[in-house]
C-alpha positions in Angstrom: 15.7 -115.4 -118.2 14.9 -114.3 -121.7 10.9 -112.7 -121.9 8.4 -115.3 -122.2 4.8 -115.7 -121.5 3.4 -117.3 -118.8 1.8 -119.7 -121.4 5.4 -120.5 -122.4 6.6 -121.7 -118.6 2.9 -123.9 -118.1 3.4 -125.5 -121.1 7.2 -126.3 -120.9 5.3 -128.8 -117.9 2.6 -130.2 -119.8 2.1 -132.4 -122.5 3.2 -130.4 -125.3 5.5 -130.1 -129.0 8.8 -128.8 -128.8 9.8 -126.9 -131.8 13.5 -126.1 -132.7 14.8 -123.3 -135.7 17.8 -123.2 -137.2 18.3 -120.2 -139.9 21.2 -119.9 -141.9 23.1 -116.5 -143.0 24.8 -117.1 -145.9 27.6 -115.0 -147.4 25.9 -114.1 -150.2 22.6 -112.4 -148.6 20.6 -115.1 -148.6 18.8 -117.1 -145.5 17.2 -120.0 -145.5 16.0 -122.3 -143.0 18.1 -125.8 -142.4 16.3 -129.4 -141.7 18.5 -130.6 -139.0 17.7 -133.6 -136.9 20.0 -133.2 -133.3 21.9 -131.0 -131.5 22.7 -128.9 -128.9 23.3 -125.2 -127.7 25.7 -125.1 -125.1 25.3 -121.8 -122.7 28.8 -121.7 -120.0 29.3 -118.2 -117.8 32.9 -119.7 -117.2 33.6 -120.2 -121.2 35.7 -116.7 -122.9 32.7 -117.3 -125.5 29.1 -118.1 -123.4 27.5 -119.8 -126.2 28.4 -122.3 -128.9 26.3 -124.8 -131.1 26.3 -128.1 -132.3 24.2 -128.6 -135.5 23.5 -132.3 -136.8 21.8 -132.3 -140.5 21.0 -135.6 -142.4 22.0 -134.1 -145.7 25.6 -134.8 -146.9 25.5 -132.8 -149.9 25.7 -129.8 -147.2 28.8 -130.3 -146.6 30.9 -127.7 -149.0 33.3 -128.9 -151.6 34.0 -125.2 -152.3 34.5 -121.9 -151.2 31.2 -120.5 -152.6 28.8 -123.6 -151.3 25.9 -122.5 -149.5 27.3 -123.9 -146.0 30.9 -121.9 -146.2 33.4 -121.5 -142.9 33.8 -117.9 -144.3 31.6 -115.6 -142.7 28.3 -117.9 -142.7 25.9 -117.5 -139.0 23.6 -119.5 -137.5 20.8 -118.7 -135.7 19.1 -120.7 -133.2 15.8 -121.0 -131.3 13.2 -123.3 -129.5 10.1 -122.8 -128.5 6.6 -124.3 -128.3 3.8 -125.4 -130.9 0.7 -124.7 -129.2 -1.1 -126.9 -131.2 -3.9 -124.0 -132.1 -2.1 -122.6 -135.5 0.3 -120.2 -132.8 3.9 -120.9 -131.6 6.6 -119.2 -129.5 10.1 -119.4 -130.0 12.7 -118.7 -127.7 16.2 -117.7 -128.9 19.5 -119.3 -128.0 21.8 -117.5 -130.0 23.7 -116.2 -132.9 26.6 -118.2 -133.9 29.6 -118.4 -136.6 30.2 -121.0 -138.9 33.4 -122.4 -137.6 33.5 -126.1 -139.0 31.4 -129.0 -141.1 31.9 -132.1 -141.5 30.8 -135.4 -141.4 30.3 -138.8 -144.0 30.6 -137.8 -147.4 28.3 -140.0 -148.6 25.6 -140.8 -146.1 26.0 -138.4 -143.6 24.9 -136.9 -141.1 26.6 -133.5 -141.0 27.5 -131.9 -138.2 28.3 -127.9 -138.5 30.2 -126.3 -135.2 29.6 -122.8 -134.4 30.3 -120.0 -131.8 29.2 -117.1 -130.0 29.7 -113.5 -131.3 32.6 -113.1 -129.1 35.0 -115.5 -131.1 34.8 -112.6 -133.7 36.0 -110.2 -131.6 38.8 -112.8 -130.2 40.0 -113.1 -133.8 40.5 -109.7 -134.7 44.2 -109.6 -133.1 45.2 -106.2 -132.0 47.5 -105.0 -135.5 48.3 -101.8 -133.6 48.8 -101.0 -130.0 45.3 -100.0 -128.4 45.5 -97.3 -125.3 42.3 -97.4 -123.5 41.0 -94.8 -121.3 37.9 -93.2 -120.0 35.4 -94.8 -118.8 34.9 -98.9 -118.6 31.6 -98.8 -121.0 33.2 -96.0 -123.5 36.0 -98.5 -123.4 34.6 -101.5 -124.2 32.1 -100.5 -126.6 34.8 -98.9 -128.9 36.9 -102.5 -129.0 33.3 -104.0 -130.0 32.5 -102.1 -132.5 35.9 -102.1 -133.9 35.6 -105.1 -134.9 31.6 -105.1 -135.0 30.5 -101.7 -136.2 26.5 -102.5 -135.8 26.5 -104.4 -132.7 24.0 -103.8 -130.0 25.6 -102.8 -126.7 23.5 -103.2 -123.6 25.0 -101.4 -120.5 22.2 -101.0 -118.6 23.2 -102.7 -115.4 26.7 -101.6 -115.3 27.7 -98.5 -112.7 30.2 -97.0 -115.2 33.5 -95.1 -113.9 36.8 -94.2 -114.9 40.1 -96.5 -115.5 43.3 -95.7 -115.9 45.0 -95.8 -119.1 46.1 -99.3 -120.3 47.7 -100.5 -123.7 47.2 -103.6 -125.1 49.8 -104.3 -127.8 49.9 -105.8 -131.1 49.0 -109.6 -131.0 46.7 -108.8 -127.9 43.3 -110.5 -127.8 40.9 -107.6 -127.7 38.2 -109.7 -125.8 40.7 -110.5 -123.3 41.1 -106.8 -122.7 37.2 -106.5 -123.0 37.0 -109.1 -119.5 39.9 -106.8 -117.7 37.9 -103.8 -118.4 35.0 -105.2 -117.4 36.0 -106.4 -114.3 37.4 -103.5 -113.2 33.5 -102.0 -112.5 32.4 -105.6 -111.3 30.5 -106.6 -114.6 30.6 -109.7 -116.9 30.8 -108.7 -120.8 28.9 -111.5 -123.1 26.9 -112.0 -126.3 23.5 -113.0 -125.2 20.6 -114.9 -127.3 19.8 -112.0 -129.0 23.2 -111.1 -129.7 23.3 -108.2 -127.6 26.6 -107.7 -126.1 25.9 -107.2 -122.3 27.9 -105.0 -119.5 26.6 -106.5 -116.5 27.6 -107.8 -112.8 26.5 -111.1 -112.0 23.5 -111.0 -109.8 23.4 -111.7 -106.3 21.6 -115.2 -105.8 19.8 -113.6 -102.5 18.7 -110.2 -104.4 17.0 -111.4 -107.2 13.7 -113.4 -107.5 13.7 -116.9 -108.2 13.0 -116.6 -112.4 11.5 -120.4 -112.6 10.6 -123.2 -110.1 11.6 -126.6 -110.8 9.5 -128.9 -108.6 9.5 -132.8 -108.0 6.5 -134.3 -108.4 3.5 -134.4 -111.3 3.0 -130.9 -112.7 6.3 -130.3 -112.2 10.2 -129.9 -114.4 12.6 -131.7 -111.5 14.1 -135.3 -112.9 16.7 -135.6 -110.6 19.8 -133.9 -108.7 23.2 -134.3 -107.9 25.1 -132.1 -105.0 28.2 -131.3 -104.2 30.2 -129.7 -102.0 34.0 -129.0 -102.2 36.5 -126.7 -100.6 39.0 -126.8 -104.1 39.1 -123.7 -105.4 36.8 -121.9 -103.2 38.0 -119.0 -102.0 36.2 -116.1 -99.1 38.4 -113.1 -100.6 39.6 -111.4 -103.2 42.1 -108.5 -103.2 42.0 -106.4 -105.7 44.8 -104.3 -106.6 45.6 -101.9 -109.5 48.9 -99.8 -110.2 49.6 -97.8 -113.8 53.2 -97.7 -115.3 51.6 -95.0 -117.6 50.5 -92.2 -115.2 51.8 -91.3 -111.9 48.5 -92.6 -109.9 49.5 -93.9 -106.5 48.6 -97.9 -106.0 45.4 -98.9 -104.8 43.7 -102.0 -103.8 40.5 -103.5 -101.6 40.4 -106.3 -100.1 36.3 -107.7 -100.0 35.5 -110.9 -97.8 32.4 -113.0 -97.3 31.1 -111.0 -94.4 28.2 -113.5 -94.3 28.0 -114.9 -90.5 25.5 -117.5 -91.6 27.8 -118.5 -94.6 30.3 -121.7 -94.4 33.1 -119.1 -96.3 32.7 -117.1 -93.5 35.8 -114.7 -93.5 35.7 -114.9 -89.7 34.7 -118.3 -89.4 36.2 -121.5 -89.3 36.7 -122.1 -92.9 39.3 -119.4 -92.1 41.1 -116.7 -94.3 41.3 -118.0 -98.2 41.8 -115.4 -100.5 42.8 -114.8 -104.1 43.9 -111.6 -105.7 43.8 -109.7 -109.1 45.4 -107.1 -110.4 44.5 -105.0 -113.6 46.1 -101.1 -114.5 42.3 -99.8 -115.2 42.0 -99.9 -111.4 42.6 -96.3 -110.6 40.6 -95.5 -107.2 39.6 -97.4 -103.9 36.1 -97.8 -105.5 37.0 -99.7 -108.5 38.9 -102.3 -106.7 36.0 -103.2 -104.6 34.0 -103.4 -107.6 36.5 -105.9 -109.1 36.7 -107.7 -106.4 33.4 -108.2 -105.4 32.7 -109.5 -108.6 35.6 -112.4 -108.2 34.6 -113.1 -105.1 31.0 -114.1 -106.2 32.7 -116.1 -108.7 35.4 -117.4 -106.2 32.9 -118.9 -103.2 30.5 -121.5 -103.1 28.1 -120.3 -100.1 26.2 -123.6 -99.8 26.8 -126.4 -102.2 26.4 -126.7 -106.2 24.8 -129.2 -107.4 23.8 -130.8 -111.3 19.8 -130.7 -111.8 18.0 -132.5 -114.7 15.0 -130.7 -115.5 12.1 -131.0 -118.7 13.9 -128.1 -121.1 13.7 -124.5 -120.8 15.4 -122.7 -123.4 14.5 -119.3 -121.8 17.3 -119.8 -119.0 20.7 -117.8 -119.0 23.1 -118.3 -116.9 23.0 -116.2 -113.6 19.3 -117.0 -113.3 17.9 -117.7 -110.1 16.3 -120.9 -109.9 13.9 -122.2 -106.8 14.3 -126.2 -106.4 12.0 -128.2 -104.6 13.2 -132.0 -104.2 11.0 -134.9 -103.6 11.1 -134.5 -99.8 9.9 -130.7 -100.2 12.6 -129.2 -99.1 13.4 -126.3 -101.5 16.6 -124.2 -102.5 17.7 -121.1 -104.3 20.1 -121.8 -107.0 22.2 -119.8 -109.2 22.8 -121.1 -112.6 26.3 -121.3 -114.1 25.7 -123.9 -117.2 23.9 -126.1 -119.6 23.4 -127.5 -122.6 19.8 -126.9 -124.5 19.1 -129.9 -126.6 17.6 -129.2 -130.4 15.9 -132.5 -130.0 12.5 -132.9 -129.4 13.2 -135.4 -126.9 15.4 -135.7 -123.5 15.8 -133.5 -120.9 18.3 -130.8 -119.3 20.8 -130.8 -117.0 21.7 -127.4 -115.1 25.4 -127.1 -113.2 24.9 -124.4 -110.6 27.4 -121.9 -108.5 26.0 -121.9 -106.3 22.6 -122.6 -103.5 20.9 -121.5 -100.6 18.1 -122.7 -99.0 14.7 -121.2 -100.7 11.2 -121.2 -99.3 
């Protein structure tokens, strides 16, 4: 969850004003701020680019009739946040994300406008290889030389990662450099995305029984809950992954790990009666035993659902990221641990939020 005070999470609760920012970067050096009147910022840990935007202005004159208008599809950003008006002449604003201009449109004459726009990774997605690209090294050195390729000032954030050494893999010309960004990643268990500052983060997703719960959402008065929906399904849920790599580049003998849910309290249970379901991947950066279980202990978290999953409407909190771990305590008082996948943060003042989760436990 991204830093906020504790006045922040009380008031989110309470009776209080909702503020929402939208600043434009234009091409020519200027920034300004845009009177919009809707929206939405739409956070997904299963979307290539995490974070995309939905803009809606009252203004038709926004929308360009040329190249050199102040709202341009050529190189324009966004940025995005919400946050709270105290009320006593101090605010805080939450950020939700940097985003490319990618379209406007909307009534010529009476509006609204609506401008689409996406994450810092789309950038990187659209600079097509033009030249075949050999990585090698080590999985960070790797991936932070095809960021700033095509951004040479971004901030790179690999913290969390264990780093280690892949094998050498070229990507040819045509080849999505983002896509090869994901393989690299995976192959020391870590997730690669632009967050809300627009840091681009190497990190594994967290286990949902290590971490602390970042936010409670509770029924009742005083607290966020609105309502749930749960499911559970056995489609696509799988309790192993085997990881296997092999280089056509170098003489490295094949390796591979196979990692199970060795839960016994788990329904995926390896050795339970949900019996053996596993899925496999395969990437040339894997080059030892260790990387492979890395790899595959990352699919794997993505691959099982250990309890249930389950949609939760909740009062707004722009602070959330996906991975967080949320405590949920229903109406009847039982509670559970959920791990967030998704949701959409509204840039009205009004409405609430609905979280899709990966997955639950039960939480005390």
């Amino acid at each position: 969850m991204y830093p906020v005070s504790d006045r922040f999470l009380a008031a989110l609760v309470e009776s209080h004003t909702p503020i929402t920012q939208v600043t434009l970067y234009r091409t020519d050096g200027v920034v300004e701020q845009l009177e919009h009147t809707g929206g939405s910022v739409t956070v997904d840990r299963s979307s290539t680019v995490r974070r995309t935007c939905s803009v809606t202005l009252a203004d038709p004159s926004l929308i360009p009739r040329t190249e050199t208008d102040r709202l341009s599809v050529y190189g324009a950003r966004l940025r995005i946040a919400r946050g709270v008006d105290y009320g006593d002449g101090s605010q805080e604003l939450v950020p939700l994300g940097v985003f490319r201009v990618d379209a406007i449109g909307g009534d010529i004459d009476e509006g609204p406008v609506t401008i689409q726009g996406k994450g810092l990774e789309a950038v990187i997605m659209d600079d097509k290889l033009t030249a075949p690209w050999r990585a090698s090294g080590t999985a960070v050195s790797a991936i932070t030389a095809l960021i700033l390729r095509t951004l040479p000032d971004a901030v790179i954030d690999s913290s969390a990662a264990v780093d280690a050494a892949i094998g050498p893999r070229t990507w040819d010309v045509e080849a999505d450099p983002w896509e090869a960004i994901v393989e690299i990643g995976s192959a020391i268990g870590c997730e690669v995305y632009a967050d809300a500052d627009s840091v681009f983060v190497i990190a594994p997703l967290p286990d949902i029984l290590s971490v602390a719960p970042v936010w409670t959402i509770a029924a009742g008065e005083g607290g966020a809950y609105i309502q749930a929906d749960r499911t559970v399904t056995a489609d696509g849920v799988y309790n192993g992954v085997l990881a296997r790599g092999e280089s056509t580049e170098t003489a490295t003998a094949p390796v591979s790990a196979l990692v199970v849910d060795d839960d016994a309290g788990s329904p995926t249970y390896w050795s339970g009666p949900y019996g053996h379901r596993p899925t496999y991947y395969t990437s040339a950066t894997l080059t030892t035993t260790g990387a492979c279980v890395a790899a595959a202990t990352l699919k794997l978290r993505e691959a099982r659902a250990p309890n249930s999953s389950a949609n939760i409407s909740t009062l707004p909190n722009p602070a959330l990221s996906p991975g967080d771990v949320v405590r949920v305590v229903y109406a009847d008082g039982a509670a559970e641990l959920h791990q967030l996948a998704s949701f959409p943060v509204p840039l009205d003042v009004t409405g609430d939020m609905t979280l899709r989760t990966i997955s639950a436990k039960e939480g005390t």
